[in-house]
C-alpha positions as CSV (number, residue, x, y, z in Angstrom):
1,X,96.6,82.7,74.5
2,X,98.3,82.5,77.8
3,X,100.8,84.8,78.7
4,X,103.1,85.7,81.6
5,X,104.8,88.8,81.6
6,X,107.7,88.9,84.5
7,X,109.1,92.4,85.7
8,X,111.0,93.9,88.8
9,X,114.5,92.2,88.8
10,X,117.6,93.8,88.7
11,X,121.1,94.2,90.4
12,X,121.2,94.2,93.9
13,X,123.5,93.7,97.2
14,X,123.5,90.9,99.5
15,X,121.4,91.4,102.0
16,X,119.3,93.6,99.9
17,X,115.2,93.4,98.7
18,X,113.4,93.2,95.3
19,X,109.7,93.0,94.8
20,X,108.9,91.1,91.5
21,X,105.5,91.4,89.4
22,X,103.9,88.5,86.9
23,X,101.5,90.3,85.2
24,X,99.2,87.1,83.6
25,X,96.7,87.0,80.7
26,X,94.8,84.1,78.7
27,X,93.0,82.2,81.2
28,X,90.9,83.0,84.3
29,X,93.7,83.8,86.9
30,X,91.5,83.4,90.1
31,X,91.0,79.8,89.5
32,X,95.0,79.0,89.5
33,X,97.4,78.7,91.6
34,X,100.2,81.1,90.7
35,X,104.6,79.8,91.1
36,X,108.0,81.4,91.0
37,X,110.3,79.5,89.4
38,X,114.4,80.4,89.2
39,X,117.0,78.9,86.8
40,X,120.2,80.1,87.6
41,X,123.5,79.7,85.1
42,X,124.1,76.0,84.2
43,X,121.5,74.5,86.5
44,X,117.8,73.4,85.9
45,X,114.7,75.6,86.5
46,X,113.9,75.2,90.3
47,X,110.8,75.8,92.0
48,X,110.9,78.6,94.6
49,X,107.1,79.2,95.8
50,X,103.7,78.6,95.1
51,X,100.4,80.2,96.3
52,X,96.7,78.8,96.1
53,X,94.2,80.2,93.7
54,X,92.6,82.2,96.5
55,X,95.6,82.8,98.3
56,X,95.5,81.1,101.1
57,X,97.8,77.8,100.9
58,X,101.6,79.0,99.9
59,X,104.9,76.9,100.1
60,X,108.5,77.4,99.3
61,X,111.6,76.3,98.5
62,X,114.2,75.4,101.9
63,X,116.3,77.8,100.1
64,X,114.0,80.9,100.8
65,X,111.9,80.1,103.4
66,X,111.3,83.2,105.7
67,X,113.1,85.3,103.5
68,X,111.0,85.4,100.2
69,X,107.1,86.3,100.4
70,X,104.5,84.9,97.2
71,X,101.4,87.1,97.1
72,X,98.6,87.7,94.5
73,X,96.6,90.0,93.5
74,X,93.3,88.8,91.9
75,X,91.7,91.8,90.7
76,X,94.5,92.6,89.0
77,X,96.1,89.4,87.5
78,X,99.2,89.9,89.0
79,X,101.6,87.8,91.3
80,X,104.6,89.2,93.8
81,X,107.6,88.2,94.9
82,X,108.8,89.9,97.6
83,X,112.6,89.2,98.2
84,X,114.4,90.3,101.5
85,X,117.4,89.4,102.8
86,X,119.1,88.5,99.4
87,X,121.8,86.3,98.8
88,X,124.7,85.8,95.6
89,X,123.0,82.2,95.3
90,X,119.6,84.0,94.6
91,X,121.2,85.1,91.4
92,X,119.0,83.8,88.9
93,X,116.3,84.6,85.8
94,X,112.9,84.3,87.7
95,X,110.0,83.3,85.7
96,X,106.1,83.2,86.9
97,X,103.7,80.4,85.9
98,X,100.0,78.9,86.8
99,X,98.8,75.7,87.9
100,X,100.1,73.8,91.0
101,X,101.6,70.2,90.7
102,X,101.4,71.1,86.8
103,X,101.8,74.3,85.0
104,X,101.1,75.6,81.7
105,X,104.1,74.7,78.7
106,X,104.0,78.5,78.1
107,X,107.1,80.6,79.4
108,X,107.8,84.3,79.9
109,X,110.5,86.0,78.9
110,X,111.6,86.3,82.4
111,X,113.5,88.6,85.1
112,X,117.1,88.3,85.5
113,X,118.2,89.1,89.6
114,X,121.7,89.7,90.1
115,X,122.8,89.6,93.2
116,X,126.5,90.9,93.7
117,X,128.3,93.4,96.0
């Protein structure tokens, strides 16, 4: 069954970095696009990147563009986010899924990222 497995986040300073991991089982990884997603207190789930199944289309949110970094490593069924430059409006539970203009109706468990000084 498909699976997403989310790791890395933590408590951080503005202005700070955090690399996240999406470890991802169930289906053939290399033939999906991989997303971030973020749903912070009280709001809905946004998107925050994408990246194509071969890694070389990505997008992101206004919010973190040149800050935040999608990667992917096929080999190993894992996804990044590398997060530089962090803000207190980052604050949020990050969750990993597959697909592009569609994802899969499964859900991690997710990584909280707390950013506060």
């Amino acid at each position: 069954q498909v699976q997403f497995v989310e790791s890395g986040g933590g408590l951080v300073q503005p202005g700070g970095s955090l690399r996240l991991s999406c470890a991802a089982s169930g289906f053939t990884f290399s033939s999906y696009g991989m997303l971030w997603y973020r749903q912070a207190p009280g709001k809905e789930r946004e998107l925050v990147a994408r990246i194509s199944a071969g890694g070389i289309t990505s997008d992101y949110a206004e919010s973190v563009k040149g800050r935040f970094t999608i990667s992917r490593d096929n080999a190993k069924n894992t996804a990044y986010l590398q997060m530089n430059s962090l803000k207190l409006e980052d604050t949020a539970v990050y969750y990993c899924n597959a697909g592009w203009s569609n994802v899969f109706g499964v859900w991690g468990q997710g990584t909280q990222v707390t950013v506060s000084s």
